[in-house]
C-alpha positions in Angstrom: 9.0 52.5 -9.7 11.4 51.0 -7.0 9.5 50.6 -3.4 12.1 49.8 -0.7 11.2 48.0 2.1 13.2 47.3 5.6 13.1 45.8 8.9 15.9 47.5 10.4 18.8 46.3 12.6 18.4 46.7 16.5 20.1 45.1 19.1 22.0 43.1 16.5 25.2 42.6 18.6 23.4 40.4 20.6 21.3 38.2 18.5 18.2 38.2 16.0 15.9 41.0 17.4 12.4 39.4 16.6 10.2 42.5 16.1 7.2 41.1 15.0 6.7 39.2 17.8 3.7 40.3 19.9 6.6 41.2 22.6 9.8 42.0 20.8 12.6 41.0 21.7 16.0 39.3 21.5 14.9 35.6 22.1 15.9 33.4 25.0 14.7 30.1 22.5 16.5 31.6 19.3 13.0 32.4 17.8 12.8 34.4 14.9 9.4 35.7 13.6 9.6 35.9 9.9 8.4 40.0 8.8 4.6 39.0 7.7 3.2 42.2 8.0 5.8 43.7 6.0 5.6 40.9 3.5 2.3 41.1 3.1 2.8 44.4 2.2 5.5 44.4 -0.3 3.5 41.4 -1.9 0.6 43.7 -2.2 2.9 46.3 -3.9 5.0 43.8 -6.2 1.9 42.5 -7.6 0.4 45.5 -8.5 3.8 45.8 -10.8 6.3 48.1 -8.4 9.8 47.1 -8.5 10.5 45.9 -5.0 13.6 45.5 -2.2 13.2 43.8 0.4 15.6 44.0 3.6 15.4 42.0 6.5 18.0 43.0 8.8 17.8 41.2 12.3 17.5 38.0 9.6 21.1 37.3 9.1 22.2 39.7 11.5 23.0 43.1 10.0 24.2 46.2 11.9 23.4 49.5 10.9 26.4 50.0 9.0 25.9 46.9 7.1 22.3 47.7 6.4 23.2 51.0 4.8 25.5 49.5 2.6 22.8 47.4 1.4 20.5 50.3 1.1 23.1 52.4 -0.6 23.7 49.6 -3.3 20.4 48.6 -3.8 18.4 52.1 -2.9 19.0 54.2 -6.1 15.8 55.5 -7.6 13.8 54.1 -4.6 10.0 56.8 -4.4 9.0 55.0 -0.8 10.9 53.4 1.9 8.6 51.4 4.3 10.3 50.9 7.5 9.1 48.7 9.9 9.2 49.3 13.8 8.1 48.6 17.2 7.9 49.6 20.4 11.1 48.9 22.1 12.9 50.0 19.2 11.1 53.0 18.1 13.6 55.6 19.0 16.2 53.4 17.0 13.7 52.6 14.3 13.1 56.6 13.8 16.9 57.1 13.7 17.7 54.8 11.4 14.8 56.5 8.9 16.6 59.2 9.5 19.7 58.1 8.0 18.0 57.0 5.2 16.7 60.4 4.6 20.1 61.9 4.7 21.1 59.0 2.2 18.2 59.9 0.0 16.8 63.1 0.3 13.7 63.0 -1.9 12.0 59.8 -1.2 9.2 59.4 0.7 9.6 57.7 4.1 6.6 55.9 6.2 7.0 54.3 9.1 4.8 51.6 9.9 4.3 48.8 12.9 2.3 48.4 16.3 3.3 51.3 17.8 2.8 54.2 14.8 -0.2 52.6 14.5 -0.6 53.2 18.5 0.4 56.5 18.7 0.9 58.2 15.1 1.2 61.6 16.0 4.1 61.2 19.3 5.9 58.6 16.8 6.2 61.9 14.0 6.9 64.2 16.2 10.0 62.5 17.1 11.1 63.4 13.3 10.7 65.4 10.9 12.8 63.4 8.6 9.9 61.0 8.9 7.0 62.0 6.1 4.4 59.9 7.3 3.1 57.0 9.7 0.3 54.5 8.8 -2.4 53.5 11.3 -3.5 50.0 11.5 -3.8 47.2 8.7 -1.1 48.8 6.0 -1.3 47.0 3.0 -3.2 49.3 0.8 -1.7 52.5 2.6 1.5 51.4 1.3 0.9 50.5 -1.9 -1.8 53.6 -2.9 1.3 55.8 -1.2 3.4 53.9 -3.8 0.6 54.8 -6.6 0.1 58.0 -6.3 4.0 58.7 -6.4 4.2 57.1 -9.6 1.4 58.7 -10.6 2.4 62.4 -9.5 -0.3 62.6 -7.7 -0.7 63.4 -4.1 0.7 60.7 -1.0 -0.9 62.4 2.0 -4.0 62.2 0.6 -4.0 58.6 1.3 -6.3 57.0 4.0 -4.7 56.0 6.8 -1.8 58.3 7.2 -0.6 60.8 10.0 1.7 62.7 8.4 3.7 66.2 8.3 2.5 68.9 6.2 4.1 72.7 6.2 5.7 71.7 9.9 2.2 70.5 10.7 0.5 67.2 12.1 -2.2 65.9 9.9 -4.3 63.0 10.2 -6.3 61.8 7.2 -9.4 59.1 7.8 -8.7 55.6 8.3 -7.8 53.0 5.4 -10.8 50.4 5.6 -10.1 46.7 6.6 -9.5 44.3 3.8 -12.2 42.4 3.8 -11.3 40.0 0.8 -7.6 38.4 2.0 -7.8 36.0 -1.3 -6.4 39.3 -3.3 -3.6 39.1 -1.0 -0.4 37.4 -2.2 0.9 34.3 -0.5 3.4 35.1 2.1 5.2 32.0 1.0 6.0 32.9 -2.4 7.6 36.2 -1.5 9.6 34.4 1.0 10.9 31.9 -1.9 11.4 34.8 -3.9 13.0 37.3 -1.8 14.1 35.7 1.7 15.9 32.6 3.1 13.3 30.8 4.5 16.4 29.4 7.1 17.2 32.0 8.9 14.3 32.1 10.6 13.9 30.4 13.6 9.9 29.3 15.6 10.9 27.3 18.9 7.7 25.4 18.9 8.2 24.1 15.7 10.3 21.2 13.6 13.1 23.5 11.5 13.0 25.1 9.5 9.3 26.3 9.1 7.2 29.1 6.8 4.7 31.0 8.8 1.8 32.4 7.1 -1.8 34.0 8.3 -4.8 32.6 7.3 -7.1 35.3 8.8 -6.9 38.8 10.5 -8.9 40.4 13.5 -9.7 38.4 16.8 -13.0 38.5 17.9 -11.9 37.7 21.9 -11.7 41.1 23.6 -8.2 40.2 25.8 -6.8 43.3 27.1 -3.2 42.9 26.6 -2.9 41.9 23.3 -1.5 44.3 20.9 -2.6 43.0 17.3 -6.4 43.0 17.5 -6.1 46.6 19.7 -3.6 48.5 17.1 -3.9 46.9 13.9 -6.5 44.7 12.5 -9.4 45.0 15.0 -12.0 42.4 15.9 -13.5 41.4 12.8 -11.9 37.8 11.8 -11.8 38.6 7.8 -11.1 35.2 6.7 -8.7 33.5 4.0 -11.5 31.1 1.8 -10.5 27.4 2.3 -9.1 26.9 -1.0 -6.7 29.8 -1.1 -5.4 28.5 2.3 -4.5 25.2 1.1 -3.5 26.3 -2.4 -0.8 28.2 -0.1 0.1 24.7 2.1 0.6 23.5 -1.5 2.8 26.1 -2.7 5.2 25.2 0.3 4.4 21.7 -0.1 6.0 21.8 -4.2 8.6 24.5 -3.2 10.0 24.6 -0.2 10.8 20.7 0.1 13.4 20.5 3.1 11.0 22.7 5.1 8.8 21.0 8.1 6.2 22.7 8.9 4.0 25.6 8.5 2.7 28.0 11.5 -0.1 29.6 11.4 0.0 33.1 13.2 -3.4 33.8 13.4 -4.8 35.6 16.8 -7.2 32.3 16.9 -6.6 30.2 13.9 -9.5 28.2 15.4 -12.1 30.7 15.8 -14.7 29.1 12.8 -15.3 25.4 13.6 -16.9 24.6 10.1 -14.0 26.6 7.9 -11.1 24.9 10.0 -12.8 21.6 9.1 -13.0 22.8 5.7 -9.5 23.3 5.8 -8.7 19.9 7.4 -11.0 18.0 5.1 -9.0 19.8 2.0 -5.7 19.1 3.5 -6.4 15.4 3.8 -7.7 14.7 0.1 -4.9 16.1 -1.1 -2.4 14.3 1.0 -0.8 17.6 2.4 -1.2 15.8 5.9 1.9 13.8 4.7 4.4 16.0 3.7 3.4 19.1 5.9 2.8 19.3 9.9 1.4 22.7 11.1 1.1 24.3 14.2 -1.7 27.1 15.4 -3.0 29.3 17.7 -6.4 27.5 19.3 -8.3 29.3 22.0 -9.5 26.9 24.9 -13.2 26.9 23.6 -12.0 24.7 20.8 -13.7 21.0 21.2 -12.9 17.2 20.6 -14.2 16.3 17.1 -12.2 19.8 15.8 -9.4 18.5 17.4 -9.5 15.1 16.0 -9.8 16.7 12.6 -7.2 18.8 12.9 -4.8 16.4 14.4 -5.7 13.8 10.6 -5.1 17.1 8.6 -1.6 17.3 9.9 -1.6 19.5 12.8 1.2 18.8 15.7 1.0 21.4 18.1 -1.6 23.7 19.4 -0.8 26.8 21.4 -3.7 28.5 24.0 -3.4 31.2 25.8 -4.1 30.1 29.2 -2.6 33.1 31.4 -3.6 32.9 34.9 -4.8 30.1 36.8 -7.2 32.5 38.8 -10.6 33.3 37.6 -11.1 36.8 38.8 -7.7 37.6 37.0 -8.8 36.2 33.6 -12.2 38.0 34.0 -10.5 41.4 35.0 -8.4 41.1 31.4 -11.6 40.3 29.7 -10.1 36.7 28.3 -13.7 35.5 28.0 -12.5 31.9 29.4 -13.1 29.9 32.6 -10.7 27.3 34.7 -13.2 24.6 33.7 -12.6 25.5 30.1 -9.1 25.8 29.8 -9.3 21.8 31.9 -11.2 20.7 29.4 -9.5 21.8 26.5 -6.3 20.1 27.8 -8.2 16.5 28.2 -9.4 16.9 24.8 -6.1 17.4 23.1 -4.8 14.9 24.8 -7.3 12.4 23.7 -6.5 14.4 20.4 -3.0 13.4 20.9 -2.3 17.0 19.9 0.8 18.5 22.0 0.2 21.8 23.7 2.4 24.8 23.9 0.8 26.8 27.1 1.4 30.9 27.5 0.9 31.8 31.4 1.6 35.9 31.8 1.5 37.2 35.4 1.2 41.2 36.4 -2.2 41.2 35.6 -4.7 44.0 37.3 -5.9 42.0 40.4 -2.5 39.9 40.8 -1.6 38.9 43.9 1.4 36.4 44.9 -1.2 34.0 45.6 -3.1 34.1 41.7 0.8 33.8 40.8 1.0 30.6 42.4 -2.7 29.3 41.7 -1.5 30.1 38.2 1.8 28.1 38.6 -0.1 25.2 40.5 -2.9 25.1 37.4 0.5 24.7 34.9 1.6 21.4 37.0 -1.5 20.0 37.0 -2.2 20.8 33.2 1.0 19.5 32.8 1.3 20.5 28.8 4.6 19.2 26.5 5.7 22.9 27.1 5.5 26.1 28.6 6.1 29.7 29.1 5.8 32.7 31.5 6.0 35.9 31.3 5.4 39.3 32.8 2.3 41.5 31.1 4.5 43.8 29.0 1.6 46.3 28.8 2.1 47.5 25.0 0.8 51.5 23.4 -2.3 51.4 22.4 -4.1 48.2 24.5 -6.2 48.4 27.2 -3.6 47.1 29.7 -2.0 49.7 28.7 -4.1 52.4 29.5 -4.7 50.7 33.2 -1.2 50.5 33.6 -0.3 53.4 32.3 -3.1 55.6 33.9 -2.5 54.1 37.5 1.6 54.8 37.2 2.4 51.7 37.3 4.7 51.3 34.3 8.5 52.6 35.1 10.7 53.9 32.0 10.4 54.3 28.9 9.9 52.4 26.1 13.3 51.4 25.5 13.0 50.4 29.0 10.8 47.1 27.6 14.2 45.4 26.5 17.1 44.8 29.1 20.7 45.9 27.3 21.3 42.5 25.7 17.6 42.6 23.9 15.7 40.2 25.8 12.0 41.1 27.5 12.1 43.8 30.7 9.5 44.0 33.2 7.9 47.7 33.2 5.8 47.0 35.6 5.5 48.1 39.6 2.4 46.9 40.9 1.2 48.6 44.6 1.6 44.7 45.9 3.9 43.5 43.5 7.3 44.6 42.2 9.1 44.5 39.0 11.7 42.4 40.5 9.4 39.9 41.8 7.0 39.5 38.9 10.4 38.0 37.1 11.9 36.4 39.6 8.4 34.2 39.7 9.0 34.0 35.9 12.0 32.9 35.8 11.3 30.5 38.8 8.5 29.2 37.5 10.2 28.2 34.2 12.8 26.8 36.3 10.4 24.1 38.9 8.0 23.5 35.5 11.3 22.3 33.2 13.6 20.9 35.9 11.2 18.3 36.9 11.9 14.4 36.7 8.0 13.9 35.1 8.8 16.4 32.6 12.3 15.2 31.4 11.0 11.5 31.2 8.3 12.7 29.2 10.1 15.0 26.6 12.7 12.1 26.7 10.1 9.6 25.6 8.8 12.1 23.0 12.4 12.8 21.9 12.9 8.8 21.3 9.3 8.5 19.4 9.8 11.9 17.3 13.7 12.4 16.9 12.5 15.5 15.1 10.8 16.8 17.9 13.9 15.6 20.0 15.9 17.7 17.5 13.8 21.2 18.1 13.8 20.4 22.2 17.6 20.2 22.0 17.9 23.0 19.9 15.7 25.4 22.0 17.2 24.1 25.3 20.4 24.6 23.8 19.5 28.4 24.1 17.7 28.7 27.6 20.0 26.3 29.2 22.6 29.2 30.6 19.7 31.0 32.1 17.5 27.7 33.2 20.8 26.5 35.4 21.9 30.0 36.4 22.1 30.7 39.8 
């Protein structure tokens, strides 16, 4: 049985729409998120024997017309369609079902992502066309959907659905976590198989790159992010060591023009002994010299894990630093201090690790003077790179529900995207408007970049890594219009 699988086009007039990002969005960088969730899934389903399609729209670009002649041509005899979507795009992604509903009348569609997951019931009620919407970690909901149509047995009595039944809303009980992720195919090996791995595009990374999750779940409690609050919760079910390199290998022997690997996890970091593990493994098998990876570290991480990772072939690590004001990262619950976040900087760079630093602003509590204290912490940090942003409080988080409960988020959701795709602020603060929480964005991006010390030190880095020097230039290549703008 055929299980169709799509990420659909959106926005794709004016570039790549990223929509697994954990803001989606047109890029400013170029970046590109490969599908992993999706992947995962159609992984799960191809190795339990289904006959898969896989289409990645925003990947080459496709528009909508070109996507349905794909889905035309390749559709026929398709049971399930599994259509990914998000937030900004919802009311596309449901129209777009739609269409393939008209094209094929008697399959099964399910709509799956952050926000379905977020708000099941409004997300089907904006269609009927739509049969069903799965909450949370999919995998299994997809492919026991996919079962029990081949089977002739019952789809909505799967776990983990909210679907229609006789113009009715039902809700069946959750699908539980997957708590062994070894059964789970490598991402890697449906990308050889199905994608090309080059048109994807990671801005903090040497091109071109695989990403792949080694875990799920977070056990920080941050308010604002959407993963951990929607879809996999806060129990970090881990990858085992070996399956994790075994993977690193599989790139390593098949993929031999690509770079690097990035690992998506919340906090890759989050078990000292199993990242040493992994390091350690890494290392005897010489993967440290043919692969350089890049991950996700929360600002607890220490020295000697740092060392190790830095032998085993890691580059770049990326911490969530957010606000430079301590009442602001206690109101969003980061669980960090000022002290911590110092001293995790020092250490990486007696580590020699670079660090990519995420700063968001529009926080409950900010102020224009936590903006700048954040903004005056970033210079003094003084990491290889940088970004801010405005909270983009996301359906289903607890930022969310404060921002949403005070009145403080304007539009709708397709109000999260400006017209050409990149990031909106939704945000009007009592103190703080939407206009000035970007403006000190785009400012502080601005004084951080355009700085003498910062362009004789990517320079230097650019002249001792010309790949790095290659990824900087193509990156700035993309931001440059709007970094010089007036």
């Amino acid at each position: 049985m055929k299980v169709y699988f799509v990420n659909p086009p959106f926005k794709a007039e004016y570039g790549k729409f990223s929509r697994e990002n954990r803001s989606p969005a047109v890029t400013r960088s170029g970046t590109l998120y490969y599908p992993l969730w999706l992947i995962y899934a159609a992984a799960v389903c191809e190795k339990d024997g289904f006959d898969i399609r896989f289409l990645d729209a925003p990947a080459t670009p496709l528009n909508e017309e070109q996507s349905m002649k794909v889905i035309a041509a390749e559709g026929k005899d398709a049971k399930l369609f599994v259509i990914s979507s998000s937030t900004p795009s919802i009311y596309s992604d449901v129209a777009f079902a739609e269409k393939i509903r008209a094209l094929y009348p008697d399959s099964f569609i399910l709509l799956v992502g952050t926000h379905p997951s977020a708000l099941p019931e409004e997300t089907l009620r904006l269609s009927e066309k739509v049969n069903a919407v799965a909450r949370k970690e999919f995998d299994y909901i997809v492919r026991d959907i996919a079962r029990a149509l081949r089977d002739g047995n019952d789809p909505l009595e799967v776990k983990g659905i909210t679907y229609w039944k006789n113009s009715e809303v039902c809700a069946n009980p959750d699908m539980e976590y997957i708590t062994d992720l070894d059964e789970i195919p490598f991402a890697a090996k449906f990308i050889k198989e199905h994608l090309n791995h080059k048109d994807y595009f990671f801005a903090a990374s040497t091109y071109p790159e695989i990403q792949i999750f080694t875990g799920r779940g977070c056990m920080a409690r941050c308010n604002f992010c959407v993963y951990p609050q929607t879809m996999h919760g806060h129990q970090y079910r881990l990858r085992s060591p070996e399956n994790v390199v075994a993977e690193f290998q599989y790139i390593a022997d098949n993929f031999p023009d690509v770079k690097e690997v990035v690992i998506e996890d919340d906090t890759f970091t989050a078990k000292k002994d199993r990242v040493i593990e992994i390091c350690k493994l890494l290392a005897e098998k010489g993967l440290n010299k043919h692969l350089k990876w890049l991950c996700n570290a929360r600002v607890n991480l220490d020295l000697e894990t740092m060392k190790a990772m830095k032998a085993a072939g890691c580059h770049l690590i990326i911490p969530g630093i957010e606000s430079g004001s301590q009442q602001i990262l206690n109101n969003i619950k980061k669980g960090t201090t000022i002290q911590q976040i110092q001293n995790y900087i020092a250490n990486a760079k007696k580590a020699k690790l670079m660090v990519h630093a995420c700063y968001m602003v529009g926080n409950n509590g900010e102020t224009r003077e936590t903006m700048e204290e954040t903004f005056r912490l970033a210079l003094k940090l003084n990491t290889d790179t940088a970004q801010f942003y405005p909270l983009l409080p996301f359906p289903g988080t607890e930022a969310y529900f404060w921002a949403k409960g005070n009145g403080y988020i304007k539009g709708g959701y397709a109000d999260y995207l400006k017209e050409d795709g990149t990031i909106n602020c939704v945000l009007e603060l009592p103190n703080l408007t939407s206009d000035e929480l970007v403006k000190f964005c785009d400012d502080a991006r601005k004084r951080y970049y355009i700085r003498p010390r910062y362009i004789l030190h990517r320079s230097w880095m650019g002249i001792k890594n010309p790949e790095d020097l290659k990824r900087s230039l193509k990156a700035f290549g993309s931001i440059k219009g709007f970094l010089f703008k007036k």
